[in-house]
N, C-alpha and C positions, 0 to 999 in steps of 0.2 A: 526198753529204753534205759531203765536200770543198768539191766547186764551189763551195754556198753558206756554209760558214764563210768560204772567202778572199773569196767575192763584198762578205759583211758586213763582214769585216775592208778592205775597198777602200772599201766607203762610208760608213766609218765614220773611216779617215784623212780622204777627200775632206772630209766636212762638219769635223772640226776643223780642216784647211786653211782651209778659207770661216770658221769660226767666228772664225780665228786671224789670215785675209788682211790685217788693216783694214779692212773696209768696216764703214762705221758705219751702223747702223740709229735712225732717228728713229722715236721713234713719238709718233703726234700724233691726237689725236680732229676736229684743223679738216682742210674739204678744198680745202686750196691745194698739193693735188701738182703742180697745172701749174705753179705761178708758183716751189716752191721746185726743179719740174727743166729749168727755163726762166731760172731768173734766180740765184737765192740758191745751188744748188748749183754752177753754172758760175762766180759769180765768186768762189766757196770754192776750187775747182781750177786756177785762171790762178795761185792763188798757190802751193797746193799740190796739185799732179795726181798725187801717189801716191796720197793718199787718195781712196778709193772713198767717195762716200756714197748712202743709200738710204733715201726717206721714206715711211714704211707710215704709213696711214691704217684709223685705226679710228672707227665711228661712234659719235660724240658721247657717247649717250646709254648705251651700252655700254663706251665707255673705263674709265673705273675699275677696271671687274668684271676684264675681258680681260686689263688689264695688270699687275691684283695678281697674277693667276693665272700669268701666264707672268714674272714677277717672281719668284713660289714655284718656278716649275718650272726656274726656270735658262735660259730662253730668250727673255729680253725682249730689245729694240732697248739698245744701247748711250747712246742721247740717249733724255732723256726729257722730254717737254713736260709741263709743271707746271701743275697750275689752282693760283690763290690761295688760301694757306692751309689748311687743317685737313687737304684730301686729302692736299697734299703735307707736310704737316710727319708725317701718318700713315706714307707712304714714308720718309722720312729716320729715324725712331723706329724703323721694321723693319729699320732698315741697308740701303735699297735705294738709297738715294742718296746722292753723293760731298759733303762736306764743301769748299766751292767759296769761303768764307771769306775766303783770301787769294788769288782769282784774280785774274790782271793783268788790270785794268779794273775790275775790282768798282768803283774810286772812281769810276767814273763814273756811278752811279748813285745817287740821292741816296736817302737813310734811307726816306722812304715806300715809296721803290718796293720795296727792301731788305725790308720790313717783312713784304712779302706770303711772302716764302720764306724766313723764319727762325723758331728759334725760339722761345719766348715772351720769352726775357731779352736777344734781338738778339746771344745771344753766338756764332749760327752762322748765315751764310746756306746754302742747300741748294742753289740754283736760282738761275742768273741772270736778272735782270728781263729782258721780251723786251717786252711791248708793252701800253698802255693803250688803253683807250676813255674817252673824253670826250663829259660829258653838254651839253647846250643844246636850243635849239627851233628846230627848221628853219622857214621859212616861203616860201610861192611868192612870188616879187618880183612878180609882174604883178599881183598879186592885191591887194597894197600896192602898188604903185604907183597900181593902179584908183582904189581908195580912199581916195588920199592920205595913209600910214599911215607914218610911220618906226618903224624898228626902236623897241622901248621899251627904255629901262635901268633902270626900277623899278618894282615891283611895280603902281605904281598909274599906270604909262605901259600895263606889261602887260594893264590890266584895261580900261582904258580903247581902247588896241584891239582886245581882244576885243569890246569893247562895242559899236566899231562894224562891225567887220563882221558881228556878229549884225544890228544894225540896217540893215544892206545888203539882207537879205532872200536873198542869191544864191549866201553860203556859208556851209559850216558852218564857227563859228571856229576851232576846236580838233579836229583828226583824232583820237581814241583811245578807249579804249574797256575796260568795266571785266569784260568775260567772263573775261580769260587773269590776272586779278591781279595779277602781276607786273608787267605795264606802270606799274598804278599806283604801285606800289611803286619800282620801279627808275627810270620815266622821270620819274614824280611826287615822291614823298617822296625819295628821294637823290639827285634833280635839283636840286630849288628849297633843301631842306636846307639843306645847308653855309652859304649867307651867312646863315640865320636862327641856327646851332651855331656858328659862324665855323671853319668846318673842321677841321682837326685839333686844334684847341684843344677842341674837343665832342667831337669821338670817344674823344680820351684820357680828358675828364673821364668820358666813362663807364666804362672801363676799369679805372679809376682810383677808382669809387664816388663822387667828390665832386659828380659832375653827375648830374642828375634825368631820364629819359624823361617825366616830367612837368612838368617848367618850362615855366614861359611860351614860352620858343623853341621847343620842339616843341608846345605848343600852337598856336603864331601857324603852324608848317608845315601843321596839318591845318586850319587857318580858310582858310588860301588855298587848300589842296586842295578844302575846303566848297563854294569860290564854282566851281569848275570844272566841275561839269555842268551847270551852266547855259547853257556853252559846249561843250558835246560833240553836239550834234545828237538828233534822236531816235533813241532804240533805240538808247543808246549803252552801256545793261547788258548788250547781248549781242553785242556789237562786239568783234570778236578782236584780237590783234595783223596778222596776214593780212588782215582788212578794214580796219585802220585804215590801212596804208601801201598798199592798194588804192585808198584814199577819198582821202588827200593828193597819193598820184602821177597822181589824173586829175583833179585840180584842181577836187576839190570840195571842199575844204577849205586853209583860208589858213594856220594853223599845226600842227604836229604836234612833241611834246613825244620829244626826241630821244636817243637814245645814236650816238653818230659810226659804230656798225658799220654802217647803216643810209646811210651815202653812197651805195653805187653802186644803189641801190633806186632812186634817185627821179635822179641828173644825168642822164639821159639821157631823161627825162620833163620834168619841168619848169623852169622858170627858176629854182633852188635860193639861198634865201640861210640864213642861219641869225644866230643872237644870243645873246649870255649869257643863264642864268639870272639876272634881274633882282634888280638890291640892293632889300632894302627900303626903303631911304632914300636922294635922291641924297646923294651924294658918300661914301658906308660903304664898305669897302675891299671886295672881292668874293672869291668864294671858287668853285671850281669841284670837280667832281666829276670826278677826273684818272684812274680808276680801274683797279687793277691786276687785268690779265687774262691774260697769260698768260704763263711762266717755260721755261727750259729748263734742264735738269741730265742729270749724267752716273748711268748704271747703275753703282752702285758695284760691281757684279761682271761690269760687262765685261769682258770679253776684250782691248781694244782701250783702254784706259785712255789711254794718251799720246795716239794718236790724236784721241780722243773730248777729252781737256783743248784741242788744237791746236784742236780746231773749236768748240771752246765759247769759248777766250779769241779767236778773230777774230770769235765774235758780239759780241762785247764794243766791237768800235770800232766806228769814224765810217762806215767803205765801209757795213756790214751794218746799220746803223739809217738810211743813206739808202735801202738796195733794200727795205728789210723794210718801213719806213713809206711809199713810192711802190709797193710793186707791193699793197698792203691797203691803201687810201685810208681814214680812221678808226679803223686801230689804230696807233697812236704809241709808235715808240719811248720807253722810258723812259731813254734814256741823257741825259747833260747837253750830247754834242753837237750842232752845230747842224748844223741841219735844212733840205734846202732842198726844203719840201714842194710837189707841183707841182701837184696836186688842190687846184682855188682853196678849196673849202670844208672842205677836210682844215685847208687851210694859216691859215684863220682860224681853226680852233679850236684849230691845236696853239701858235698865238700868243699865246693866251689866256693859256697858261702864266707870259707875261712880265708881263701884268695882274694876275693872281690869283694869290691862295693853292692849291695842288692841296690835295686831301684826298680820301680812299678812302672807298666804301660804310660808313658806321657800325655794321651790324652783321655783316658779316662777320671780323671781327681778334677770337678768343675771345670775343666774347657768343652766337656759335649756338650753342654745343657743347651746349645742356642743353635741359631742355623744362618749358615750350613754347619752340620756335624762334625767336630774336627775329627772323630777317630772314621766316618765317611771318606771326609775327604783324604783322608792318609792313604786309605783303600783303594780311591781312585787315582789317586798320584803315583802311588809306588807300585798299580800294575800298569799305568800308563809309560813308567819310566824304565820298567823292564821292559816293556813291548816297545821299544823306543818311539813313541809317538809322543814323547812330552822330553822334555828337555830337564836337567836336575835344578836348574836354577828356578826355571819356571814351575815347577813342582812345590819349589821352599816358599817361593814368590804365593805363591795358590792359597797353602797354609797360612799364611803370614795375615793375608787378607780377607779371608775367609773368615780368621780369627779375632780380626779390628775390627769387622762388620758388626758385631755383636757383647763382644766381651771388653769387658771396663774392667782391668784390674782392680 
């Protein structure tokens, strides 16, 4: 009985040892453990090699569940990867995460990207900005070049080459497909969106109550959504996400309606270019979908506090947003410095930024919290309104109501 009290009493120092060593634990639902013990934690340790660090990876779909639990229990990672909004402002409100407000670098991140990990009055950030995706439309250059096709920059250049490579007879113009919803929704309506709302100036007004989900601009979004499966090939209702980037990377189809995480799917396939979301009018200022994806904060009851602050404010600078944005070709740093992106087609969209307005998905910043779900219903609007079974006005109309049902500016 002896043996095993001192045995427990031995591994119970040992583990608060390792609890108490520094070694910091990440924990993160993406699976880039090679790239962060290959690249991001080697050049974290050139500067400072006491600290240990350690990236545990939980799967995606499970993250949430896993990490409230071992958050209750006292045994979460000391770093915590944040999704946007509502999850993580739920963590900071249970006191699981540090107050990072006035961390050194925070200014380097401009207010949207801020926006995603605070909370609703901007008077706390929880979570430093770590990386966006940015939306546009890739398209196969051979395919335009066959065709004699330049890139379009408005709506009705846009339509005009879909037009003719339908009339080619040899592709399908448009890769995607309305089986998984979401595509429509995320690669569709919060793609082309923004230059019709003019980007954050439309997401506040809703916020805000003074803008309509039924105005004429989210009507004129689901007219163009309307004209779209006439450009999606056949048997594009039951066309997944996994068959639409199957159908553009063997170059049966010339454009596919895009989010940047989706680069290394296709450069090593085909001859990759890609284009803005098209203004509706030339020369109207443009707007892009710069969208905040994913954060990092501290375990407000690590063990390891200082530690964990030293490795959060070097995510903060210039070394860590040039490895983090080259070794993830389409997820971009959110920092304001510059970037010297080496992925040619990462490097044209994180360019855009100097063109356009950024702006976030419109309904994730406080209009989902209630029901019906507004970024649901977008899903089922905008593949109803490509499938033409719903009509564009009836679509804004949907939104609109959906949205008064519940939310009080």
């Amino acid at each position: 009985m002896r043996y095993f009290l001192k045995l427990s009493l031995f591994v119970a120092v040992c583990f608060s040892a390792v609890a108490q060593s520094g070694t910091l634990v990440v924990e993160s639902w993406r699976e880039d453990g090679e790239i962060w013990n290959e690249k991001i934690i080697p050049a974290f340790n050139a500067a400072h090699p006491g600290i240990k660090v350690e990236y545990k990876h939980t799967i995606a779909t499970e993250y949430n569940d896993q990490l409230n639990g071992r958050l209750a229990g006292g045994n979460a990672g000391d770093i915590i990867t944040c999704r946007p909004f509502d999850d993580s402002l739920k963590l900071y409100d249970s006191g699981h995460l540090k107050d990072l407000t006035d961390l050194d670098g925070m200014e380097n991140f401009p207010s949207f990207a801020q926006s995603a990990w605070q909370t609703d009055d901007g008077a706390v950030t929880f979570c430093l900005p770590l990386a966006s995706v940015i939306h546009g439309f890739f398209y196969n250059k051979a395919i335009f070049s066959e065709l004699g096709i330049s890139e379009p920059a408005t709506v009705e250049e846009f339509f005009s080459a879909l037009e003719k490579i339908k009339a080619s007879g040899k592709y399908v113009p448009m890769a995607m497909g309305t089986q998984d919803k979401w595509e429509a929704a995320t690669m569709g309506f919060q793609n082309i969106g923004p230059n019709y709302w003019m980007g954050e100036d439309g997401r506040f007004g809703l916020i805000s109550g003074e803008g309509k989900l039924s105005s004429p601009e989210y009507v004129a979004v689901f007219e163009q959504l309307g004209r779209w499966g006439m450009y999606l090939g056949d048997g594009y209702e039951s066309r997944g996400y996994g068959d639409a980037i199957e159908m553009f990377g063997a170059g049966k189809a010339a454009v596919y309606p895009a989010g940047s995480w989706d680069i290394s799917a296709f450069n090593s396939k085909i001859d990759l270019g890609v284009f803005r979301p098209p203004v509706v009018n030339a020369g109207d200022d443009c707007f892009i979908s710069d969208h905040t994806d994913i954060g990092i904060g501290i375990n407000a009851n690590s063990k390891n506090q200082e530690e964990a602050l030293t490795f959060i404010n070097w995510m903060a600078s210039e070394e860590f947003a040039g490895i983090f944005t080259n070794a993830l070709p389409g997820f971009f740093s959110l920092s304001n410095h510059f970037i010297d992106v080496e992925d040619p087609t990462a490097k044209t969209m994180i360019a855009w930024r100097e063109e356009c307005d950024s702006t976030i998905r419109n309904s994730y910043q406080i209009l989902n919290r209630g029901n019906p779900s507004l970024e649901m219903e977008i899903w089922e609007t905008s593949v109803s309104v490509i499938n033409g079974s719903m009509m564009p006005a009836d679509a804004a109309n949907r939104l609109q109501t959906g949205l008064e049902g519940w939310y009080k500016p």
